[in-house]
C-alpha positions in Angstrom: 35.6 2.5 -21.5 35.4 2.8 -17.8 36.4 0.2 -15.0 33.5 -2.3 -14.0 32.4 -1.4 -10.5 34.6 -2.8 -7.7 33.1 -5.1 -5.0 34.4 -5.0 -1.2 34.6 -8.4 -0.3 32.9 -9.3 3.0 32.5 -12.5 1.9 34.3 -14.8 -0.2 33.6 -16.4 -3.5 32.0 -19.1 -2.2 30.1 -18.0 0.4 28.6 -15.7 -1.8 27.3 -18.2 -4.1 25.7 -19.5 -0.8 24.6 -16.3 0.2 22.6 -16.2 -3.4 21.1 -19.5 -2.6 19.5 -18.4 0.5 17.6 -15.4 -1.1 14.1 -15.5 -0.3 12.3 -13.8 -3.2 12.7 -12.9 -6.8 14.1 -9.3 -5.8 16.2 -10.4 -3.3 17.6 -12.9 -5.7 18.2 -10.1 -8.2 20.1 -7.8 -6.1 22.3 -10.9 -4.9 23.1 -11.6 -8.3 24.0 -8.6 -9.1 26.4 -8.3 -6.9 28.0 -11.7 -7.6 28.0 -10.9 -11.6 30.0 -7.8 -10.6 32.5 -9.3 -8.5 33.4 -12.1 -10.1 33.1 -11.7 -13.9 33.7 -8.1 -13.5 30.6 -6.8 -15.8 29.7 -3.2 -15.8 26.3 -2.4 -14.2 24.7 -1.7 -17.5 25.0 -5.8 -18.6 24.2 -6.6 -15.1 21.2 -4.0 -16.3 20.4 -5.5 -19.6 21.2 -9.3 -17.9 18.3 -9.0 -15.1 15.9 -6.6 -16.7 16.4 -3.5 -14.1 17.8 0.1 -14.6 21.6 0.4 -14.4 20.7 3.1 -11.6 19.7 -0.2 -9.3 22.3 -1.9 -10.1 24.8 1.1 -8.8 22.5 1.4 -5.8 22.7 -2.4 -5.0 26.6 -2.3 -5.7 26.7 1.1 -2.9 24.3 -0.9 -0.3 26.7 -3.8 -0.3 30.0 -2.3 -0.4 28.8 0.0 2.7 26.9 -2.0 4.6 27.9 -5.7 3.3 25.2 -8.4 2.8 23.0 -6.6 5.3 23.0 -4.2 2.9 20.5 -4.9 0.7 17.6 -6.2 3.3 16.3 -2.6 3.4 13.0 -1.6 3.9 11.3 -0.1 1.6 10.5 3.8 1.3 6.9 3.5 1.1 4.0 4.2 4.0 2.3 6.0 5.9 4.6 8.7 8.0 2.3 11.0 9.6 -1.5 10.8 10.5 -3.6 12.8 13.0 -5.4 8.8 14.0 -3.4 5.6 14.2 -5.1 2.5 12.0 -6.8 1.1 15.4 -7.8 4.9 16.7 -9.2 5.4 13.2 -10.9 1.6 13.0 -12.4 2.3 16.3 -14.1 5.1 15.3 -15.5 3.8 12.2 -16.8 1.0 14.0 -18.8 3.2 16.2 -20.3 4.9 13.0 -21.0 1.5 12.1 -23.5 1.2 14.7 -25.2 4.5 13.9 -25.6 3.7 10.4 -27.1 0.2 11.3 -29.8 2.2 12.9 -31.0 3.5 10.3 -28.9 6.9 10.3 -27.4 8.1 7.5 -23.7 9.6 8.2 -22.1 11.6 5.5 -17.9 13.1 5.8 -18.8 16.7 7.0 -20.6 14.6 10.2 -17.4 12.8 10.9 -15.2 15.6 10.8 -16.3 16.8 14.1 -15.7 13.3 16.1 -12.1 13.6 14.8 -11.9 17.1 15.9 -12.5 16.1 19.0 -10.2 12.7 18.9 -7.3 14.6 17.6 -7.3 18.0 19.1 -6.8 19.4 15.7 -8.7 20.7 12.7 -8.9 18.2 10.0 -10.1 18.7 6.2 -12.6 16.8 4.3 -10.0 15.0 2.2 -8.8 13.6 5.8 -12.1 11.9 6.1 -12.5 10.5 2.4 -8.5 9.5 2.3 -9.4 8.0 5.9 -12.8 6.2 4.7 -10.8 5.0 1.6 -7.7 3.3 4.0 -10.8 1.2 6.1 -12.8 0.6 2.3 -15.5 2.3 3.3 -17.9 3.1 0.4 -20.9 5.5 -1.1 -23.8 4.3 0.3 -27.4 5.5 -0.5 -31.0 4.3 0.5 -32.2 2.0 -2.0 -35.3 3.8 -4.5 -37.8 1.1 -3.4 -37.9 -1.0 -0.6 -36.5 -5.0 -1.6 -40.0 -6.9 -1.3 -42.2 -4.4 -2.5 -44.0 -6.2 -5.3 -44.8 -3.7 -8.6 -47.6 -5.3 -9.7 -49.3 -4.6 -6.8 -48.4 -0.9 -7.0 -49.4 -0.4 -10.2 -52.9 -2.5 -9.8 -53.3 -0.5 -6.5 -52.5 2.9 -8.8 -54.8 2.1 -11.3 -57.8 1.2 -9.2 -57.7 4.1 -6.2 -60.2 6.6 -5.8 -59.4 9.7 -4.3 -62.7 11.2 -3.7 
């Protein structure tokens, strides 16, 4: 069977029980723990695996954080977000508030309207699945005129229906 993992030690035994103590989240904890399991009981990464309920591949990639980068290691951000766009949040916000006020005047603004104002903000030609992905980020959603208006009373209607003569 093959040799646990070895630890380079930029801290010492005790300072990395310390260093476990300070961790400020579940993950964190995990990934600290790991790395302690491995350097001092000298487990392979699949226990360490089986021990904290993550993939044996995390535990490899904890173990090569630390030992290149010590305890620093590990605080990495994560690979997740938003890399590109042709609007920043506030650009995009902005603009989508000045829809707002067109709508509240009783306009009704559908995606193919908008995708000339960001023409013009951007410089660039943007697609329709731009505008929904960009409506989506801000929670914009599918509006439509309501059938009838709110106090509009039925009975009435209907009596007014019933007794009409068109001559």
């Amino acid at each position: 069977m093959r040799n646990s993992a070895t630890i380079k030690e930029w801290i010492n035994t005790q300072e990395l029980q310390g260093w476990i103590q300070e961790s400020t989240d579940q993950k964190d904890y995990q990934k600290r723990l790991a790395i302690w399991l491995t350097a001092t009981e000298s487990l392979h990464a699949h226990h360490v695996a089986r021990m904290l309920g993550v993939s044996k591949q995390a535990i490899w990639l904890w173990i090569a954080q630390y030992n290149e980068n010590g305890p620093g290691g590990l605080d990495r951000v994560g690979r997740g977000g938003r890399r590109w766009g042709f609007l920043g949040l506030e650009e995009e916000s902005h603009l989508l508030d000045s829809l707002l006020s067109e709508a509240a005047n009783g306009q009704i603004i559908t995606a193919k309207q908008i995708i000339p104002k960001i023409n013009k903000l951007t410089g660039k030609k943007v697609s329709l699945a731009y505008v929904y992905k960009m409506l989506k980020r801000h929670q914009w959603r599918k509006l439509r005129p309501r059938p009838r208006h709110v106090k509009a009373n039925l009975e009435k209607q209907e009596d007014f229906k019933k007794n009409y003569h068109h001559f």
